[in-house]
Backbone as ProteinMPNN parsed JSONL, in Angstrom:
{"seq_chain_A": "XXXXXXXXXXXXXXXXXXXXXXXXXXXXXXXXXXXXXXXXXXXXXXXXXXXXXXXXXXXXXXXXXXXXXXXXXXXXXXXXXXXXXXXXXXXXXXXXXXXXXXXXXXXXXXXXXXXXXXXXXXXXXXXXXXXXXXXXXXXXXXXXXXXXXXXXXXXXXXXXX", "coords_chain_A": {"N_chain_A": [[-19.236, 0.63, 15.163], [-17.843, 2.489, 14.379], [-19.718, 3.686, 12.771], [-21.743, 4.651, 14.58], [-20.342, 6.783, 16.642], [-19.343, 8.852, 14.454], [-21.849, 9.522, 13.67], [-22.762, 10.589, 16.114], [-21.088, 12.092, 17.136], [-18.441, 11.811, 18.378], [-15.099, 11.982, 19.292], [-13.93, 10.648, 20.644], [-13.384, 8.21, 21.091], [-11.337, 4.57, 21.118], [-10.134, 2.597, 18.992], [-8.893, -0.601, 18.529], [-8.408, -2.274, 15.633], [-6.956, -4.567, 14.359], [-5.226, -6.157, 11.397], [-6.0, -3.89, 8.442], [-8.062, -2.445, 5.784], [-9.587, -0.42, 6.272], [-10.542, 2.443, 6.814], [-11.324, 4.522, 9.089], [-13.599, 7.046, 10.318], [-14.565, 8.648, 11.918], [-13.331, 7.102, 14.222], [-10.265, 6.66, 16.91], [-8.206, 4.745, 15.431], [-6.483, 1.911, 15.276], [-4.166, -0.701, 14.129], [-2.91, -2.473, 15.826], [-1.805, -2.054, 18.99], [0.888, -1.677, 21.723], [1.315, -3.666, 24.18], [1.354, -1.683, 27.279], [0.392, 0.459, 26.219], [-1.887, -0.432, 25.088], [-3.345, -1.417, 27.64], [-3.159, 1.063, 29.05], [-5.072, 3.202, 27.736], [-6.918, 1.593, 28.012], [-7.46, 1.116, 31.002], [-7.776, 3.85, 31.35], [-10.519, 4.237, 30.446], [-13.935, 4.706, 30.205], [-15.642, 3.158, 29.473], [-15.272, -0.259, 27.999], [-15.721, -2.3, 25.019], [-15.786, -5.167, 23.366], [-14.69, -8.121, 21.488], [-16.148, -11.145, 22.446], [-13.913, -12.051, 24.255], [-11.958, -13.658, 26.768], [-10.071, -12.193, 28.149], [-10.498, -10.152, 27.447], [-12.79, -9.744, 29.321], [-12.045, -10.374, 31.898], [-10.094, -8.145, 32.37], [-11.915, -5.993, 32.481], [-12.9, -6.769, 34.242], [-11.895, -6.704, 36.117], [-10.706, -4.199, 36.181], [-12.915, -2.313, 36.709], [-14.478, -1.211, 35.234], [-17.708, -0.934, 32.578], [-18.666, -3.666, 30.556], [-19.016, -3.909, 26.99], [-19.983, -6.835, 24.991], [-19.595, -8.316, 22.109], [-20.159, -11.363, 20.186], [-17.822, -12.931, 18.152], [-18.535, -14.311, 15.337], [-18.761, -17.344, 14.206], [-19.808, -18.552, 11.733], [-20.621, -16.618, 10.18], [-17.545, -16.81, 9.102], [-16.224, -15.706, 11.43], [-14.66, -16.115, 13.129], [-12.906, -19.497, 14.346], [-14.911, -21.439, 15.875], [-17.78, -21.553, 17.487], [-17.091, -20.74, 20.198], [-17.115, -18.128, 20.861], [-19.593, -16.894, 21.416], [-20.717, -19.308, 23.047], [-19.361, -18.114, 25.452], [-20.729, -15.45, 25.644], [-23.529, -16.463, 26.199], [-22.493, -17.723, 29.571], [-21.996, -15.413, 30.586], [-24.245, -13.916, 30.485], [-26.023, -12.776, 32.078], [-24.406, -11.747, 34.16], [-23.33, -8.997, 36.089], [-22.417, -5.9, 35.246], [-21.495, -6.728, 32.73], [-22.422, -6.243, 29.253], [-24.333, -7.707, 26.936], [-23.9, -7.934, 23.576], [-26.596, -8.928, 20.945], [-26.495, -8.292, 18.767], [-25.737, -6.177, 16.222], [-27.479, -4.239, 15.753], [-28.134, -4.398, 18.355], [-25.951, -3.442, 19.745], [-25.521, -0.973, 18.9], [-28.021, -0.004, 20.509], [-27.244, -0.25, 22.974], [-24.586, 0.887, 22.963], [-25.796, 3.747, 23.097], [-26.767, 4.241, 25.607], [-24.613, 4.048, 27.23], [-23.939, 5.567, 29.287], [-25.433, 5.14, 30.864], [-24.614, 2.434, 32.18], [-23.83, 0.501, 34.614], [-20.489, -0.934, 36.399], [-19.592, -4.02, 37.061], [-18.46, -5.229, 40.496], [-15.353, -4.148, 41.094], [-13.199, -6.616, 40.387], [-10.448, -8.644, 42.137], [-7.079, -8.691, 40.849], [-5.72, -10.69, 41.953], [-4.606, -13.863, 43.187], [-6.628, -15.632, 45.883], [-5.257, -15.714, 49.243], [-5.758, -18.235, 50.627], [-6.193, -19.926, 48.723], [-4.264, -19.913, 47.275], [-2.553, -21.031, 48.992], [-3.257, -23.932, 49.263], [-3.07, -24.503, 46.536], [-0.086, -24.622, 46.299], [0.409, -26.483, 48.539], [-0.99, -28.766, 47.009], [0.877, -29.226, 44.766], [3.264, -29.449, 45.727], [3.34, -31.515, 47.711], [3.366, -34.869, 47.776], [1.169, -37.188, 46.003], [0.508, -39.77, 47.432], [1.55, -43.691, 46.495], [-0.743, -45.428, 47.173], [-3.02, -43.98, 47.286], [-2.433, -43.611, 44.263], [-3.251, -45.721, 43.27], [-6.051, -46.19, 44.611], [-7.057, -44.277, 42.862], [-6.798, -45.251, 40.306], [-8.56, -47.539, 40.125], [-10.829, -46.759, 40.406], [-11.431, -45.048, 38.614], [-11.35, -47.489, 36.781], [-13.134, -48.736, 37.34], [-15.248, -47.524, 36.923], [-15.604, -46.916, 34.15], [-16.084, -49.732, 33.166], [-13.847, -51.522, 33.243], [-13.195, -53.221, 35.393]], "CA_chain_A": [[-18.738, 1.564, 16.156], [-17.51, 4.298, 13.825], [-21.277, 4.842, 12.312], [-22.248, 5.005, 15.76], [-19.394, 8.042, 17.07], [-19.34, 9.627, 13.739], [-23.556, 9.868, 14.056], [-22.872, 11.234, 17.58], [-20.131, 12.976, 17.511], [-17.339, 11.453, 18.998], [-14.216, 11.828, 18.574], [-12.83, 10.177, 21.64], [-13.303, 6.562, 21.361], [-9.876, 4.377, 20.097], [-9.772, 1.172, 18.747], [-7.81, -2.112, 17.857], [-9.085, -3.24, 14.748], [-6.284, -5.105, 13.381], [-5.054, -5.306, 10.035], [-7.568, -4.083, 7.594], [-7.786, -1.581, 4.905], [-10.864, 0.195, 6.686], [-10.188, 3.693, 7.154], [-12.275, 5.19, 10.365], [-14.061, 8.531, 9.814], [-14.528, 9.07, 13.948], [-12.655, 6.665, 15.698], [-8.713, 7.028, 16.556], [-7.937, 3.551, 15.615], [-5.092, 0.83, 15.312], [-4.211, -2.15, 13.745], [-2.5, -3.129, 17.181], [-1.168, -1.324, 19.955], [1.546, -2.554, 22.226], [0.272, -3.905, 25.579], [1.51, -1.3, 27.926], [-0.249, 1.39, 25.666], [-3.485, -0.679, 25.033], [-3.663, -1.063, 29.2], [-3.369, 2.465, 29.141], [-6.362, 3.5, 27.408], [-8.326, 0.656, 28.992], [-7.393, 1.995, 31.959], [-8.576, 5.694, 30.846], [-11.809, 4.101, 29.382], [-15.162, 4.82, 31.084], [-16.692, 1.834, 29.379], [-14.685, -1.351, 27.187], [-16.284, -2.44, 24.048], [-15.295, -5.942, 22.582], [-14.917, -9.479, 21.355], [-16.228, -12.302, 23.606], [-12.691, -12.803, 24.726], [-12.503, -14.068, 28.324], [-9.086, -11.734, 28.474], [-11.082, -8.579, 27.337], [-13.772, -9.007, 30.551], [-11.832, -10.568, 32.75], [-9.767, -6.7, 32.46], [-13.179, -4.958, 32.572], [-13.845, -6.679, 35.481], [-10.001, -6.098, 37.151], [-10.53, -2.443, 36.464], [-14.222, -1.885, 37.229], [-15.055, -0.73, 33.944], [-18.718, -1.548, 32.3], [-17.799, -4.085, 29.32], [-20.267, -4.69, 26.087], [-19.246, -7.434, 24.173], [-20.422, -8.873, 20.96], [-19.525, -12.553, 20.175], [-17.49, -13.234, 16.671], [-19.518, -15.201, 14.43], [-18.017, -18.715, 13.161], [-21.297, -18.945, 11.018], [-20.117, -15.867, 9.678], [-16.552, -16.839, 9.006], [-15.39, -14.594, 11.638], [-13.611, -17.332, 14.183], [-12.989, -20.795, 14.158], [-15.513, -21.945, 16.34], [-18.47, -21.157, 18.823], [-16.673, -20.473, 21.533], [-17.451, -16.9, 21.679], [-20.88, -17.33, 20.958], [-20.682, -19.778, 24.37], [-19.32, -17.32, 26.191], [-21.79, -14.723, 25.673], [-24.256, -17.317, 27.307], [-21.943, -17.719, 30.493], [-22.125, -13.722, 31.01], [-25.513, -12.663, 29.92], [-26.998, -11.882, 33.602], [-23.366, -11.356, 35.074], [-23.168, -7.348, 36.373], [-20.966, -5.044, 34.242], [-21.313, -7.367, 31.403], [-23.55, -5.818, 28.781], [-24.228, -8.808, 26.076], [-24.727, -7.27, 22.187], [-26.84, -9.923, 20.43], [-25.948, -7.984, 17.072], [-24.918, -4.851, 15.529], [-28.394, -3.655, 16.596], [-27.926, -4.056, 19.783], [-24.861, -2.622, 20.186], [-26.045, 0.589, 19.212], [-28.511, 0.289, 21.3], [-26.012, -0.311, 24.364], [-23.87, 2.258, 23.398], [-26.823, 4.864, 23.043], [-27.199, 4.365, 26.687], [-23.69, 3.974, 27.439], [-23.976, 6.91, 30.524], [-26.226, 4.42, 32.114], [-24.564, 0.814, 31.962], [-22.892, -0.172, 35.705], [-19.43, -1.91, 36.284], [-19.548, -5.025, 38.456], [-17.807, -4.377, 41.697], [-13.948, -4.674, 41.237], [-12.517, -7.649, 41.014], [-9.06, -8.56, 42.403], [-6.5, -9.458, 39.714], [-5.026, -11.535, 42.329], [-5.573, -14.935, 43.681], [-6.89, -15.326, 47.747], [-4.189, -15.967, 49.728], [-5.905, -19.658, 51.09], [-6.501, -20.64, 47.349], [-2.658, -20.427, 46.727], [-1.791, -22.009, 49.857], [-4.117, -24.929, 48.408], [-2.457, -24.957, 45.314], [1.065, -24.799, 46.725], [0.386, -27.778, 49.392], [-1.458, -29.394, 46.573], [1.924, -28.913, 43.997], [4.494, -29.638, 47.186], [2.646, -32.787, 48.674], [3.459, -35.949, 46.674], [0.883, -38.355, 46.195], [1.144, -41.707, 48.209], [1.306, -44.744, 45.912], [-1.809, -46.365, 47.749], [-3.909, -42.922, 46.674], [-3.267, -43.162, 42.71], [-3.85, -47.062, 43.205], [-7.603, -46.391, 44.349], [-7.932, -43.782, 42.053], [-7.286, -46.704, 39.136], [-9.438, -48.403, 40.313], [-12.347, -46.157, 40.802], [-11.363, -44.929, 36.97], [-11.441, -48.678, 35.335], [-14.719, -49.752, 37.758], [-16.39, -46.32, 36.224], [-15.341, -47.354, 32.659], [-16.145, -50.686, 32.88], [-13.047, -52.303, 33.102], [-12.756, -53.758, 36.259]], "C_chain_A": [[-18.405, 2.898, 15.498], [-17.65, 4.671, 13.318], [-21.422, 5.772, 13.182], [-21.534, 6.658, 15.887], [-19.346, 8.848, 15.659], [-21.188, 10.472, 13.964], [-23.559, 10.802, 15.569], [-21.888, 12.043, 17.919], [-18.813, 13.125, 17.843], [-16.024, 11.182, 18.901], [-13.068, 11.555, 19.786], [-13.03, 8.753, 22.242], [-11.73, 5.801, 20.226], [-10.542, 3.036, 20.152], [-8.914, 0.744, 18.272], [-8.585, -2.452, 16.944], [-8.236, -3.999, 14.174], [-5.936, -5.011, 12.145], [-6.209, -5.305, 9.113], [-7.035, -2.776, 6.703], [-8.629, -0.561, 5.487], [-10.0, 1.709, 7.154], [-11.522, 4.343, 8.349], [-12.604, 6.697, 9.825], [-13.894, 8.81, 11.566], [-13.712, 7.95, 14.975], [-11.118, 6.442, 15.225], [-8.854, 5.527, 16.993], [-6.813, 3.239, 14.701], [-4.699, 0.138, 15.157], [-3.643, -2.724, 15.067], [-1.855, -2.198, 17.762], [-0.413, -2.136, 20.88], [0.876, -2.895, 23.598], [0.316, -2.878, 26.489], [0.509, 0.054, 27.317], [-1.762, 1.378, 25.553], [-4.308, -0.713, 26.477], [-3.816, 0.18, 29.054], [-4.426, 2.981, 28.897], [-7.637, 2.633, 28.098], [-8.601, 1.339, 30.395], [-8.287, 3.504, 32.7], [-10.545, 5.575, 30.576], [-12.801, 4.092, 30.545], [-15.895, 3.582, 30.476], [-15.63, 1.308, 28.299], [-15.855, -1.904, 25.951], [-15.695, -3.716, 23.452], [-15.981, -7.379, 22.163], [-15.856, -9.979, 22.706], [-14.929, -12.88, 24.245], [-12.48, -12.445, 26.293], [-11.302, -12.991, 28.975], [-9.632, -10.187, 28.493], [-12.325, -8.467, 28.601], [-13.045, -9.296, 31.109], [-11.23, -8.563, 33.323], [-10.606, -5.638, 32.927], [-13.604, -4.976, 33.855], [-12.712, -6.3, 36.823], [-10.11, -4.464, 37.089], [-11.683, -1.794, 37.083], [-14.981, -1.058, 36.311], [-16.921, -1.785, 33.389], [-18.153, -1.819, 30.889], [-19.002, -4.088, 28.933], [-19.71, -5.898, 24.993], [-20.926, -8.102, 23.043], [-19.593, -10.08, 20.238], [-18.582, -12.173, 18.53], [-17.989, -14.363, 16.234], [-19.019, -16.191, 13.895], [-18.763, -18.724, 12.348], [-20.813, -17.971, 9.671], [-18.433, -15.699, 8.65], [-15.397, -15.716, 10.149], [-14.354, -15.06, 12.955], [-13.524, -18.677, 13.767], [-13.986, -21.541, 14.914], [-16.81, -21.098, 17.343], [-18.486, -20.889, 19.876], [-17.023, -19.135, 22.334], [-19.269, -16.738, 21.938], [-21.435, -18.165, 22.348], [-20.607, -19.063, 25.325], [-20.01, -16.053, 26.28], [-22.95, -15.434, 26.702], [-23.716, -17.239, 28.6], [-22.301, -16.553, 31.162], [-22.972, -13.058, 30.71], [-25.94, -12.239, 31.451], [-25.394, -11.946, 34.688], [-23.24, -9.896, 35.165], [-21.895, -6.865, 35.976], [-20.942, -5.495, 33.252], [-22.497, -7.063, 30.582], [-23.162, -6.881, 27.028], [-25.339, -8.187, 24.377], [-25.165, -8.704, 21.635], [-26.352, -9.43, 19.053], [-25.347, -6.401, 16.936], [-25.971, -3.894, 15.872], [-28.272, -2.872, 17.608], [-27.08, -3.35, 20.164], [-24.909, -1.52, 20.368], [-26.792, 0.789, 20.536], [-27.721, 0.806, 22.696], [-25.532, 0.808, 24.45], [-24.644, 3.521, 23.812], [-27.128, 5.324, 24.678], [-25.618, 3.834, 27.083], [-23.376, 4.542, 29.103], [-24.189, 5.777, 31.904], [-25.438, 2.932, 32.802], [-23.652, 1.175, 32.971], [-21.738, -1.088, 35.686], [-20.024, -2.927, 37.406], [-18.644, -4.535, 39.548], [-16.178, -5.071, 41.201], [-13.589, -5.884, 41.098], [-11.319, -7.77, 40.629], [-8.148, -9.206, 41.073], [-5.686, -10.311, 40.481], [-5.289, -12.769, 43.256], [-5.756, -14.774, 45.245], [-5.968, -16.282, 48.275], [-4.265, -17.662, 50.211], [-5.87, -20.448, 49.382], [-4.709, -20.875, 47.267], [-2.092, -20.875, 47.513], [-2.51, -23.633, 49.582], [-3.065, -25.439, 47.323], [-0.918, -25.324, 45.394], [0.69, -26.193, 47.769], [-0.115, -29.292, 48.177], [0.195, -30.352, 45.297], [3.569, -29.569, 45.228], [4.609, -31.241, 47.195], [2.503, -33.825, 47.264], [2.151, -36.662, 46.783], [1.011, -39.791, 46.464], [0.68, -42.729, 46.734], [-0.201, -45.632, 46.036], [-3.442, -45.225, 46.955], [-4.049, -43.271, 45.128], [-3.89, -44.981, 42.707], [-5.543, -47.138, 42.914], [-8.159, -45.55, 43.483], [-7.962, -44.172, 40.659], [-8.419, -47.351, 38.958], [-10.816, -47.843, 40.555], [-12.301, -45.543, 39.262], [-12.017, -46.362, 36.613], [-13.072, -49.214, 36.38], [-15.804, -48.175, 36.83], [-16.751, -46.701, 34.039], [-15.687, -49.122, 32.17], [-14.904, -52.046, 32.848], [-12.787, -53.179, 33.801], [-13.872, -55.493, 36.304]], "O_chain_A": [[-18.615, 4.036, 15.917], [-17.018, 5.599, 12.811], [-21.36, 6.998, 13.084], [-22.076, 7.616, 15.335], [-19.28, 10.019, 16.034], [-21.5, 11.613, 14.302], [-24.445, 11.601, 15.874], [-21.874, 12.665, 18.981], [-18.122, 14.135, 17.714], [-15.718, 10.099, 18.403], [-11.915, 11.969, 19.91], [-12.899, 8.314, 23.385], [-11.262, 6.214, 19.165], [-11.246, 2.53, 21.025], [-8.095, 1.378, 17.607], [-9.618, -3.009, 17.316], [-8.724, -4.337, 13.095], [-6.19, -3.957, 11.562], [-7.071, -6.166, 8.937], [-5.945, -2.219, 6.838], [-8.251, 0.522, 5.04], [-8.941, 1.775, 7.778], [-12.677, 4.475, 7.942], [-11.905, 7.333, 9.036], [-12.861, 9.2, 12.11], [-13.568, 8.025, 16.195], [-10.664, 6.204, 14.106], [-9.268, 5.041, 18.046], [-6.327, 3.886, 13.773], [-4.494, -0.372, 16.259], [-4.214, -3.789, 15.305], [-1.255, -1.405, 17.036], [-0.822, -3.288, 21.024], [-0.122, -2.276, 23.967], [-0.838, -2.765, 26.903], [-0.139, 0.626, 28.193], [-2.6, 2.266, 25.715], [-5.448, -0.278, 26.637], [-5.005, 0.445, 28.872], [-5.005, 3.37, 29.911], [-8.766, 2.911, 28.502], [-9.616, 1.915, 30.786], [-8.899, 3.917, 33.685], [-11.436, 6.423, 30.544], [-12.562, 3.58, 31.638], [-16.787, 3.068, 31.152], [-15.048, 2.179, 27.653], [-17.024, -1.773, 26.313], [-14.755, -3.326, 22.76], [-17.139, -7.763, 22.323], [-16.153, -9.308, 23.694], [-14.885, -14.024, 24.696], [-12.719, -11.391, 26.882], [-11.384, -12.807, 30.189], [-9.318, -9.29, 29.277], [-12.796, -7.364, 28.879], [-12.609, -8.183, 31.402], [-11.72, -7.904, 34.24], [-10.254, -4.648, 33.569], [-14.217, -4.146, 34.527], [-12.792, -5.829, 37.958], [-9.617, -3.688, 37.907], [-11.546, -0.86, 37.873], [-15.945, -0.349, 36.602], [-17.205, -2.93, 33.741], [-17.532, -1.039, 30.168], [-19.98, -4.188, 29.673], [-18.897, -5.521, 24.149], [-22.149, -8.237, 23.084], [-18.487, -9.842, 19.752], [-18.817, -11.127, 17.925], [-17.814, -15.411, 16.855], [-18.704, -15.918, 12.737], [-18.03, -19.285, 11.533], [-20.666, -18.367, 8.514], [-18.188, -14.837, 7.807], [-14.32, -15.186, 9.881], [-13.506, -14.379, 13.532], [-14.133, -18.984, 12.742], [-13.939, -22.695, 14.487], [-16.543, -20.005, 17.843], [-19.473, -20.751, 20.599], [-17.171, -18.904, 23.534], [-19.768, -16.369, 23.002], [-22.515, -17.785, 22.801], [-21.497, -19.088, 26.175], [-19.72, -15.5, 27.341], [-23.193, -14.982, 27.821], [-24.488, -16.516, 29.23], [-22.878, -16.614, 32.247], [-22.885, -11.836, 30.584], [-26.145, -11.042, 31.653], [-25.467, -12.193, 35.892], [-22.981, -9.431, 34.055], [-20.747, -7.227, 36.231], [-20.322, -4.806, 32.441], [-23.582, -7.486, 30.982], [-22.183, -6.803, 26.286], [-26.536, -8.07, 24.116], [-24.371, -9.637, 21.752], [-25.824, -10.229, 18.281], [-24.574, -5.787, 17.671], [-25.621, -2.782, 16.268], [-28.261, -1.67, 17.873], [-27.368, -2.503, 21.009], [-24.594, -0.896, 21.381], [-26.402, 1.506, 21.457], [-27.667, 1.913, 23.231], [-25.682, 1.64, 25.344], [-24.243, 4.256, 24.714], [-27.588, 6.419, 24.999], [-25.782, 2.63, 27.281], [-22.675, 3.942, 29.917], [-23.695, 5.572, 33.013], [-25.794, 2.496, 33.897], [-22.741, 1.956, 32.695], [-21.877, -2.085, 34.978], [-20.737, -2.642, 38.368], [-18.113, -3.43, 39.441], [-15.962, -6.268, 41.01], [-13.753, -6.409, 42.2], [-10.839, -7.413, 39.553], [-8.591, -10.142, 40.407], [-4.791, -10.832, 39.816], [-6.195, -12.666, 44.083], [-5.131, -13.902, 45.849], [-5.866, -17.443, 47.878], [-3.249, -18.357, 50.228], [-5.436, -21.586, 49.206], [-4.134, -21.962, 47.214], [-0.979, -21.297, 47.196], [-1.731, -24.515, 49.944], [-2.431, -26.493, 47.303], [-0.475, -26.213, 44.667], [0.955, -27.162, 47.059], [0.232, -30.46, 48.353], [0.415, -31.552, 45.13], [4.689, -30.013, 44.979], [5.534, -31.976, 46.851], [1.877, -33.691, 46.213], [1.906, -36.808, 47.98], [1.518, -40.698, 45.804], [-0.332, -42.514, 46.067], [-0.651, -46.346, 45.14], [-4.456, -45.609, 46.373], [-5.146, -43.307, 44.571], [-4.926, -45.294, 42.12], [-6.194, -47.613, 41.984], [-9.339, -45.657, 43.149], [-8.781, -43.727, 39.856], [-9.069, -47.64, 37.954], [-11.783, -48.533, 40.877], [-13.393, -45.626, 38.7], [-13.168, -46.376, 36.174], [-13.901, -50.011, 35.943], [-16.919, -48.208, 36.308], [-17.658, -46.687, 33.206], [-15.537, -49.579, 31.037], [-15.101, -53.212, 32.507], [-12.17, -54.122, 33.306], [-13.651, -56.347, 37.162]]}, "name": "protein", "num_of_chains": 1, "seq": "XXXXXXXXXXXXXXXXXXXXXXXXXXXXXXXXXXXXXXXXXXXXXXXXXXXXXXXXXXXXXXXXXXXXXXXXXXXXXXXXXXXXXXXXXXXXXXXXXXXXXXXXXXXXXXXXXXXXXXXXXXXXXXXXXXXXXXXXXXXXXXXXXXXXXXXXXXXXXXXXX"}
């Protein structure tokens, strides 16, 4: 990212990089920012740039911002697992979600940054029948006779019965 904006010019992209020794030539970056500050700029941001973390699109997609993400590499040492790497799959043909296969790509992405569409809005809040669901569901005891058959439809699935 801050080949890319130094190569181009830019001197108005911020990042979170955490702790590191890395000194940025073009980008105003941060080992962490507090949340109300890092909203802020997200907020501000004409396009999001990150991990595979399901917290960094879900935001992209609550604000209406176009996200690019690029997984972190377990292979690499750069997570504990494949998870992001999964989730890249999940969101490759989802709208607003622009999926870097590498460091390549990314450029690429950004290079065309102007062009890349948000998905349409979505609500950061749940639909009003879903949480009357979940509240009746949370309220409403289960009858004794209910978890009975659902024993019994467990241990005949498992073999037990």
């Amino acid at each position: 990212m801050d080949e890319w904006a130094s190569r181009c010019g830019r001197s108005d992209i911020f990042a979170q990089i955490g702790p590191s020794d890395y000194k940025a030539k073009a980008l105003n970056s941060f080992a962490f920012l507090d949340q109300g500050a890092f909203a802020a700029l997200q907020a501000e941001a004409r396009l999001l740039v990150s991990h595979a973390g399901m917290g960094s699109i879900i935001t992209a997609l609550e604000l209406g911002k176009p996200i690019i993400i690029l997984a972190r590499d377990h292979r690499r040492g750069e997570h504990r697992n494949g998870h992001q790497i999964a989730t890249l799959q999940q969101f490759r043909s989802f709208p607003g979600v622009f999926i870097a296969d590498d460091e390549e790509h990314l450029i690429s992405l950004l290079d065309r940054a102007d062009s890349l569409a948000a998905s349409p809005q979505l609500s950061s809040e749940a639909p009003e029948e879903f949480l009357q669901k979940l509240t009746d569901f949370i309220e409403k005891p289960v009858s004794p006779s209910r978890i009975s058959q659902l024993r019994n439809r467990l241990s005949r699935r498992h073999g037990s019965a």
